[in-house]
C-alpha positions as CSV (number, residue, x, y, z in Angstrom):
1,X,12.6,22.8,-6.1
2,X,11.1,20.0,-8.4
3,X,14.4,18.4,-7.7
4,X,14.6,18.5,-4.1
5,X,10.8,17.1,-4.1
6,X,12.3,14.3,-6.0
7,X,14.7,13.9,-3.3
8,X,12.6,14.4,-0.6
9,X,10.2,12.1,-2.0
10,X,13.1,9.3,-2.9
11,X,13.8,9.6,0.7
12,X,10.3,9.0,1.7
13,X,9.9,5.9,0.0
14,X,13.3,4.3,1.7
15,X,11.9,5.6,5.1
16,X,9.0,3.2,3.8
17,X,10.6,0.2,2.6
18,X,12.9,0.0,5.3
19,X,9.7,0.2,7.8
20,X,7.9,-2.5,6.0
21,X,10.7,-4.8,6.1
22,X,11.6,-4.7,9.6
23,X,7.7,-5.4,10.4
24,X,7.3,-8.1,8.0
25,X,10.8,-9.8,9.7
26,X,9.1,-9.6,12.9
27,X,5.6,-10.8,11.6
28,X,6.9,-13.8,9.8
29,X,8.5,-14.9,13.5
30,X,6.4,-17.4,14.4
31,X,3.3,-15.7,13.4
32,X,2.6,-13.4,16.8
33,X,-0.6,-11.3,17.7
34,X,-0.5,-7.6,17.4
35,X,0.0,-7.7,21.0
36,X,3.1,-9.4,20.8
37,X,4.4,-7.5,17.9
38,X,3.7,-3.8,19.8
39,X,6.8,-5.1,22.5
40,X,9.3,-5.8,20.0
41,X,11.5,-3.1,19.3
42,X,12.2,-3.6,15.7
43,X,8.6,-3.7,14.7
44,X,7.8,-0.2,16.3
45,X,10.9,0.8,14.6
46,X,9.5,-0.4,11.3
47,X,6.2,1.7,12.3
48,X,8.5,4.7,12.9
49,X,10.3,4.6,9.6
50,X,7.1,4.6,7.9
51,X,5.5,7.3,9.7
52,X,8.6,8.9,8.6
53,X,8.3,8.3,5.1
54,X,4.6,9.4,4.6
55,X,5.6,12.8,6.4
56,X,8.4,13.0,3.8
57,X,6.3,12.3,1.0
58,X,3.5,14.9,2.3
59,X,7.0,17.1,2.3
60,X,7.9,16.0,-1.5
61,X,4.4,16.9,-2.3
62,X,4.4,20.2,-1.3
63,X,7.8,21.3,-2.7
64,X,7.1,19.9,-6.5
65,X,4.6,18.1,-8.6
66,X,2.6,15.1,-8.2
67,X,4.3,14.2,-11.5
68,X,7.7,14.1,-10.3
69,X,6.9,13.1,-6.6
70,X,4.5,10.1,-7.4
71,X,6.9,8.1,-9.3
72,X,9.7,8.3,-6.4
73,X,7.1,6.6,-3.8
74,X,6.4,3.6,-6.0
75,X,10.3,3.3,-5.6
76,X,9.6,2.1,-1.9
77,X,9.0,-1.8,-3.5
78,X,12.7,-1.6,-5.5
79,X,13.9,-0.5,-2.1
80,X,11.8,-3.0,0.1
81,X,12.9,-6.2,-1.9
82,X,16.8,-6.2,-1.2
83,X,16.1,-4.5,2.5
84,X,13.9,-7.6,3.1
85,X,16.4,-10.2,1.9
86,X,19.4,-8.7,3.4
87,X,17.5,-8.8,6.9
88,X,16.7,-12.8,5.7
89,X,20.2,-13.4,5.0
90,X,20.1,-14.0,1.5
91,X,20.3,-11.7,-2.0
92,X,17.5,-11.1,-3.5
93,X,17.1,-12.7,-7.1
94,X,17.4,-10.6,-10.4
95,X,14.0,-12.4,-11.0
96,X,12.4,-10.8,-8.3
97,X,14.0,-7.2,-9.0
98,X,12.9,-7.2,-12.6
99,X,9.5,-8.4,-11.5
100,X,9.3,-5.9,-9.0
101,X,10.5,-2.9,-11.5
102,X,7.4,-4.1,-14.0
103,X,5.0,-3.7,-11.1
104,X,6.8,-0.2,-10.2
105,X,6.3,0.9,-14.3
106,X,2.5,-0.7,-14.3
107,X,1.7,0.8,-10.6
108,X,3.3,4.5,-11.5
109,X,1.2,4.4,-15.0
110,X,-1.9,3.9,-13.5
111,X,-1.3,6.8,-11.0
112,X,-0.5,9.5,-13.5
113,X,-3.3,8.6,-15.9
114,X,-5.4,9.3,-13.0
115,X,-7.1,12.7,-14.6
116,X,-6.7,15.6,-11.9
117,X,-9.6,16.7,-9.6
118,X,-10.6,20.1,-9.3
119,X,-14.3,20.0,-7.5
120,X,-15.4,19.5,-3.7
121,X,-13.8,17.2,-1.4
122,X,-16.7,15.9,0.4
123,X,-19.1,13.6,0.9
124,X,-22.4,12.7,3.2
125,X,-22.6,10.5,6.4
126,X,-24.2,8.3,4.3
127,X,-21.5,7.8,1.6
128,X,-19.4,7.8,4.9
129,X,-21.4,4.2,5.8
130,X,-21.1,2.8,2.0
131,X,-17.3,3.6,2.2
132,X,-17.1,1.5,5.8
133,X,-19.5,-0.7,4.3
134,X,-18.1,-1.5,0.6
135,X,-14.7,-2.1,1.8
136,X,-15.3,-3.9,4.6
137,X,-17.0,-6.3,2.5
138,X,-14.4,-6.8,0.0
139,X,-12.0,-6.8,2.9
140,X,-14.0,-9.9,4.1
141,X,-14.5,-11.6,1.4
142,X,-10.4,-11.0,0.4
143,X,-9.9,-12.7,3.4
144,X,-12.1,-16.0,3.3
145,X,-10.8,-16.3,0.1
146,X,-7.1,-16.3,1.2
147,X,-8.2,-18.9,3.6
148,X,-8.6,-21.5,0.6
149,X,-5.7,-20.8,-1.5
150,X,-1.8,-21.5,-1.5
151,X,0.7,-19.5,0.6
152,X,1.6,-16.8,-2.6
153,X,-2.4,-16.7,-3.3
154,X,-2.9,-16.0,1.0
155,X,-0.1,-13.5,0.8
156,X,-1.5,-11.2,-2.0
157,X,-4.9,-11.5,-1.4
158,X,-4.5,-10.5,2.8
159,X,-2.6,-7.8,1.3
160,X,-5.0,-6.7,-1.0
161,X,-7.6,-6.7,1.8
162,X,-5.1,-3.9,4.1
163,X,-4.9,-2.1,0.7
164,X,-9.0,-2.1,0.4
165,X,-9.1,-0.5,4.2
166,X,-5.8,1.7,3.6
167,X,-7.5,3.2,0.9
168,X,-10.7,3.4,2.0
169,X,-8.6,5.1,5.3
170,X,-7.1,7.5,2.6
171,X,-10.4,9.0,1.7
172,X,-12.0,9.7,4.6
173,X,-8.4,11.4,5.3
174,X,-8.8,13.5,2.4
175,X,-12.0,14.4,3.3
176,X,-11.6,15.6,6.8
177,X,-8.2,17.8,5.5
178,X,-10.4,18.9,1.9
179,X,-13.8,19.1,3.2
180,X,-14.1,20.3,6.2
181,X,-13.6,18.2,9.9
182,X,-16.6,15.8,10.7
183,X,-16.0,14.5,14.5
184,X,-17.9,11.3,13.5
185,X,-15.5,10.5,10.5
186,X,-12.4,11.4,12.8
187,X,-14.0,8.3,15.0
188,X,-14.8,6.4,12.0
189,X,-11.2,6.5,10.7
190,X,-8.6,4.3,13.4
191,X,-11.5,1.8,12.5
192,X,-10.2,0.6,8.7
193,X,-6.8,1.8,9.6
194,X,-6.1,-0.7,12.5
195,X,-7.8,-3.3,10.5
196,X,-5.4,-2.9,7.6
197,X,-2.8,-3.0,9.8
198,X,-3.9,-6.2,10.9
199,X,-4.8,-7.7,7.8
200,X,-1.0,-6.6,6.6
201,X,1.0,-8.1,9.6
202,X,-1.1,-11.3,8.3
203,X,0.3,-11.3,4.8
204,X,3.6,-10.4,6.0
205,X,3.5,-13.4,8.7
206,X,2.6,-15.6,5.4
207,X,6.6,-15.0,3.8
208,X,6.1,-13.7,1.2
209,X,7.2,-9.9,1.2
210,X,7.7,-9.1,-2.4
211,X,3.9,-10.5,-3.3
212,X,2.4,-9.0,-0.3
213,X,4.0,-5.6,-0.6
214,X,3.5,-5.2,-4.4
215,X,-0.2,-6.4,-3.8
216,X,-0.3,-3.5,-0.9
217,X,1.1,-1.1,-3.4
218,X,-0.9,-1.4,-6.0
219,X,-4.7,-2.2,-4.0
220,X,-3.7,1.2,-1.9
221,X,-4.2,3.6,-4.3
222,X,-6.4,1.7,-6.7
223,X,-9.4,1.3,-3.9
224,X,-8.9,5.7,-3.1
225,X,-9.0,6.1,-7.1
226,X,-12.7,3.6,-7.5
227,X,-13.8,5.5,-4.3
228,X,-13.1,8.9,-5.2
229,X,-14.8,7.9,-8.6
230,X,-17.6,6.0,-6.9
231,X,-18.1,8.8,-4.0
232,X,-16.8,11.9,-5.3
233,X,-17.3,12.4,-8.4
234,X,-13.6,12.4,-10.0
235,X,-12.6,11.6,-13.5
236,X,-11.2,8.0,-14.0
237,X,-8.4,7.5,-16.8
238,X,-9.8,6.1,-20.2
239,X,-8.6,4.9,-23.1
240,X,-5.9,1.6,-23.3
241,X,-3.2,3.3,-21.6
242,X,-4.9,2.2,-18.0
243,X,-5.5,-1.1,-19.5
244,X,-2.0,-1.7,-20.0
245,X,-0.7,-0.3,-17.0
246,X,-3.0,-2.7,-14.6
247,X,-1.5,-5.9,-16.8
248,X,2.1,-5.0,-16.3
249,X,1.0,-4.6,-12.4
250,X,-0.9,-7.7,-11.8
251,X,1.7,-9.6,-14.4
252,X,5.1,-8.6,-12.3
253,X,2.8,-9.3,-9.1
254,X,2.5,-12.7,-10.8
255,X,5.8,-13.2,-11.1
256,X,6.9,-11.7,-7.7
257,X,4.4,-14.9,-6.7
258,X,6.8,-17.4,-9.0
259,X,9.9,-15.9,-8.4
260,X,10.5,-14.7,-4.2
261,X,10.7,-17.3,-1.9
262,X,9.1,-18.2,0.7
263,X,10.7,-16.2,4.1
264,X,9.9,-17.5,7.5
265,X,11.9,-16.7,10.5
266,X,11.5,-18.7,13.2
């Protein structure tokens, strides 16, 4: 079984990449409004493919261990880099492979030094409002500062902004499946969710995939982590392990900034 979920969950994550490269093709065409992007076939194709990946890694989880299954999702960004390039009509650098496997290795030690959770999944309306309210901040003030920057700095940081509200998305998710369902967060959620969604055709529209995506990766599950710590009451990982984990992520992040090129389509 642990080795189907490994395959299950490898699957997931090529469901993923593939999905993120097909919308990032069509986002960096000229830079069109969600509007725009909702009538082209390959971008609702890319939104298929991922919808089809997190089913597949919901799959993975239930047939074998976080342990075995987590790793295989960070695998999406090793997938995503040559699916990206191949639909730019170029190969993608060993630069920007190696790069992207040191974010992989940072990203995947910083999720299993995560100490498990074993109390209530739940929260009150009012932690409900300082989630919405936290991370729409810091998805504001991500923005205005991508506004000032260069193309690699507006990339990641629009990226790290849909990662804020993806993960603040996540916990309100795992609250309504782990606590118990709350109409009022079921309304709340499409609200961060559609704005990350925005905020990531953005970054994708920028060119730079490999920085955008790694910065997505790694903000995702790093904002549920500080919320579940903030709101409720998990264990974050000690000691230098985490330390060392988070430089090898924003390091290869770095590098994916020096190293992919710029990829417009026009």
């Amino acid at each position: 079984m642990t080795v189907l979920a490994a395959a299950v969950a490898l699957a997931g994550s090529l469901f993923f990449a593939l999905g993120a490269a097909f919308q990032q093709f069509e986002a960096a065409s000229g830079k069109p409004s969600m509007r725009a992007l909702l009538r082209r076939p390959r971008w609702l194709l890319g939104g298929l493919a991922i919808l089809a990946g997190g089913a597949l890694h919901i799959v993975a989880l239930g047939l074998g261990p976080l342990t075995v299954v987590q790793p295989m999702g960070v695998a999406s960004l090793l997938f995503a880099l040559p699916i990206a390039a191949a639909l730019h009509g170029r190969r993608p650098a060993r630069q920007e492979l190696v790069a992207a496997a040191v974010v992989a290795i940072g990203l995947i030690g910083l999720v299993m030094l995560v100490p498990p959770h074993t109390g209530p999944t739940s929260f009150s309306p009012r932690d409900a409002v300082i989630l919405l309210g936290v991370s729409g901040i810091a998805a504001v003030l991500l923005w205005a500062g991508s506004r000032v920057t260069g193309l690699a700095g507006r990339a990641a940081l629009l990226a790290t902004s849909s990662g804020v509200l993806y993960g603040a998305t996540a916990t309100l998710v795992r609250v309504l499946v782990d606590g118990g369902w709350n109409w009022w967060y079921a309304l709340a959620l499409p609200i961060p969710a559609f704005l990350a969604l925005m905020m990531l055709q953005r970054a994708y529209a920028v060119g730079h995939f490999g920085v955008s995506f790694a910065s997505l990766q790694i903000a995702d599950p790093l904002t549920a982590v500080a919320f579940g710590a903030l709101l409720l009451g998990e264990p974050l990982p000690s000691g230098i392990l985490p330390i060392l984990a988070a430089a090898l992520a924003a390091g290869g992040t770095f590098a994916l900034a020096r190293t992919t090129p710029l990829e417009r389509t026009h």
